[in-house]
N, C-alpha and C positions, 0 to 999 in steps of 0.2 A: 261691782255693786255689792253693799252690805247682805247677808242673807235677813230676809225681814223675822220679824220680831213677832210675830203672829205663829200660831201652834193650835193643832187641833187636838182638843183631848181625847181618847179614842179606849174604851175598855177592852182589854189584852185578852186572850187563852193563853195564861204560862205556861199549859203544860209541853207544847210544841218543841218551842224553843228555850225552855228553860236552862239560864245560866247562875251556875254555882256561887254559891256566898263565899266573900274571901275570909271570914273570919275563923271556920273551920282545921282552915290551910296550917295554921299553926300546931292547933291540935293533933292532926294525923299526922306529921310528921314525914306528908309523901312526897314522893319528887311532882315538884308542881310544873306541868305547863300552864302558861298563859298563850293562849290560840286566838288569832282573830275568829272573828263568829262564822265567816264563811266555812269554814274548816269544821263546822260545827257535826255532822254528821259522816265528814270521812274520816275526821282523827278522830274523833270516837269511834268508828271499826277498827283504824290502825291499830290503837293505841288495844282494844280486846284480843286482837291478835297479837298482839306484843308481848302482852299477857301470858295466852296462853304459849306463845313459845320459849321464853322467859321464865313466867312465874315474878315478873318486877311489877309491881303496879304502881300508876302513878295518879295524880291528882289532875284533871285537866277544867279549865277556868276562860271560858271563852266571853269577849267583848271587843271593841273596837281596839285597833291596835296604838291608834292615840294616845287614849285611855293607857291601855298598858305601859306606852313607854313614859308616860309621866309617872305611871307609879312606879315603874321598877328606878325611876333615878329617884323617887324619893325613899328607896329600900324597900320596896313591897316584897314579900317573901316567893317570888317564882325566881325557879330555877334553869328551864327551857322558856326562851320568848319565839314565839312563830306571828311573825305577821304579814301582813296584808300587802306593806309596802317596805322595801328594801334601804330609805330614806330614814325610818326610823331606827333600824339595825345600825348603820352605819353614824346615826348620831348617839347612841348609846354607847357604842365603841368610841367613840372620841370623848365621853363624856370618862371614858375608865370603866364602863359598868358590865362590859362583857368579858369573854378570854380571849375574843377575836373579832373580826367581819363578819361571821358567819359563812351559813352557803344558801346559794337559791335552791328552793325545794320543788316551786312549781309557777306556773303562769295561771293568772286566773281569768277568765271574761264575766262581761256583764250581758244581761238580756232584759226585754220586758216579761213581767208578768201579769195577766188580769183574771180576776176570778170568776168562778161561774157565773154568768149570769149580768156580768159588768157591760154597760154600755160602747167599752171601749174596746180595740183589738190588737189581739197579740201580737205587734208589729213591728218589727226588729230597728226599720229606717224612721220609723217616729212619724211617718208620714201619717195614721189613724189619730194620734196624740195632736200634731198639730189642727186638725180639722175638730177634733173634739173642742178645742180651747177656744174653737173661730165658733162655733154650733151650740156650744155651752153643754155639751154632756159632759164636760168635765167639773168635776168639784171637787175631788182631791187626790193627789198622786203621791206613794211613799216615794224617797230618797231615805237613802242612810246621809246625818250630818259631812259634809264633805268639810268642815273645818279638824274633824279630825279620823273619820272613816274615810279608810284608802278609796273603798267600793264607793262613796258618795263621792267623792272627788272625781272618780270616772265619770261619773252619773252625769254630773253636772258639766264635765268636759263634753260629754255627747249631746248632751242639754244642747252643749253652746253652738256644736258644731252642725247642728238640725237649725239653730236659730231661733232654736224654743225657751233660752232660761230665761230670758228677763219675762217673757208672756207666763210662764208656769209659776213663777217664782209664789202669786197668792194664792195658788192650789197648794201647793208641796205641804205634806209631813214629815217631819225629820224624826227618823230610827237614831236612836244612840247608836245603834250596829247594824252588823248588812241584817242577822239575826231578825233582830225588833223590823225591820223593812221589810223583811219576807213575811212578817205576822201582818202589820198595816197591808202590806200590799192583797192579799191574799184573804182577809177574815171579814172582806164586805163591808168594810168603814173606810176603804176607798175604792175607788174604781182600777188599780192599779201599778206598781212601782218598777222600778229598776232594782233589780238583785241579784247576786252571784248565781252563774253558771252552777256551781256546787250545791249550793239548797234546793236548785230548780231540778235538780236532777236527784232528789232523795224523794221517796214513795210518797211519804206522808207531805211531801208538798207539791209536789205534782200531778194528785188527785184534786188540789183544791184550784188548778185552773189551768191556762195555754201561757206557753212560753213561747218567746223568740229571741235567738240573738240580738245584741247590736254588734254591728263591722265592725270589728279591732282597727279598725285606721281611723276609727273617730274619737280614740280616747290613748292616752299615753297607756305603756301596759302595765298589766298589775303583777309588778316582780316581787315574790314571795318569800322572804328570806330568814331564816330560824337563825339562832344564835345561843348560844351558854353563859347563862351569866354569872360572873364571877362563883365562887367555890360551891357551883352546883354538884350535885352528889353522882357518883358512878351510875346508876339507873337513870338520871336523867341523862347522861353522854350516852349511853345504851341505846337509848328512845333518839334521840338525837342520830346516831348510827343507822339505827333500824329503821328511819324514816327514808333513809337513800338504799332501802334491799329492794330487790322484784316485788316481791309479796306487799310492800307495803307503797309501791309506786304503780303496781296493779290497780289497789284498791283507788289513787288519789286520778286516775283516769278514770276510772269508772264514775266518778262522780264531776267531771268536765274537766279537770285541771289538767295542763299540756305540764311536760315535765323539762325541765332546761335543757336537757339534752336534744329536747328535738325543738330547738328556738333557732 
């Protein structure tokens, strides 16, 4: 079934989740990553500690990973693509637009979140969600777009597998990213969404409510796979390197992500 055409307007806090303007990127001259938004708070530590052990900095530009791969085959100027889902790696590889397949970097999960004070509960198996939608305390729950965020695709896959999408479908707010979905979810203009393991597990957002898993066997998994795109610069293959050391697969556990090795 189509996703409906209905959208709630909702006034944002940028400053949480703020993601960078691409028009800069030329300007500085840095090695750009493009990150999906999940990634949004552990590759910005990676990437400081990259820094400091280095001395390379680079540009990091985080949204859905979608989004990205249509701009990087329309020549957008990043140099590292990390994203969401490993389907889009391997279509920009066929497309000529990388130097390879890439590698898997990490496994991601999804949970629910609800905010202070929300009518509803942080309930991993959906079973609080369903009875809200039969009770009517529900009236709007974020999703990231699942037509082209990896993270809403899952969302929607658990959706199906609770027996909840076609009933939720006239609640739903759709995030352009998992990003924008941890902001709807979490700033009291819903009662709450589905969002990476990764943001739910950064200070500044898991002050603003209760999280829970959902079961990994209710959604395909979220294989996460970086790539170089064509004549990307030495400090981006550096960052690219430096993403598969201890130090920097420390960090991308600390923040929920399982690492391929242990799959």
């Amino acid at each position: 079934m189509p996703m409906p055409r209905r959208r709630f307007v909702l006034t944002l806090v940028p400053a949480l989740f703020a993601i960078a303007p691409l028009a800069p990127l030329r300007a500085q001259g840095l090695p750009t990553v493009a990150a999906a938004s999940d990634l949004k708070f552990a590759i910005e530590e990676v990437a400081a500690r990259f820094e400091r052990d280095t001395g390379q900095k680079l540009k990091l530009v985080f949204g859905s990973s979608g989004n990205f791969y249509s701009q990087i085959l329309q020549g957008a100027p990043f140099h590292l693509y990390m994203s969401a889902d490993e389907d889009f790696v391997f279509r920009l590889s066929d497309a000529g637009k990388t130097v390879d397949r890439g590698r898997l970097y990490a496994i991601g999960r999804i949970g629910v979140i609800v905010p202070h004070g929300s009518p509803l509960k942080a309930d991993g198996e959906l079973k609080d969600l369903a009875a809200a939608l039969k009770d009517g305390r529900l009236r709007r729950f974020a999703i990231a777009n699942p037509e082209h965020a990896p993270y809403g695709a899952r969302a929607k896959e658990a959706l199906q597998h609770a027996g909840l999408w076609e009933s939720v479908q006239p609640k739903l707010v759709l995030g352009e990213n998992i990003s924008q979905t941890a902001q709807f979810a979490t700033s009291g203009s819903t009662q709450g969404g589905i969002i990476a393991l990764s943001l739910a597990k950064a200070p500044s957002v898991a002050k603003l409510g209760e999280f829970a898993l959902i079961p990994e066997a209710w959604h395909q998994p979220l294989k996460q796979r970086m790539v170089l795109v064509k004549d990307a610069p030495p400090a981006a293959r550096a960052f690219y390197d430096y993403i598969a050391t201890p130090a920097a697969q420390e960090i991308m556990v600390s923040y929920g992500f399982a690492m391929p090795r242990q799959q």
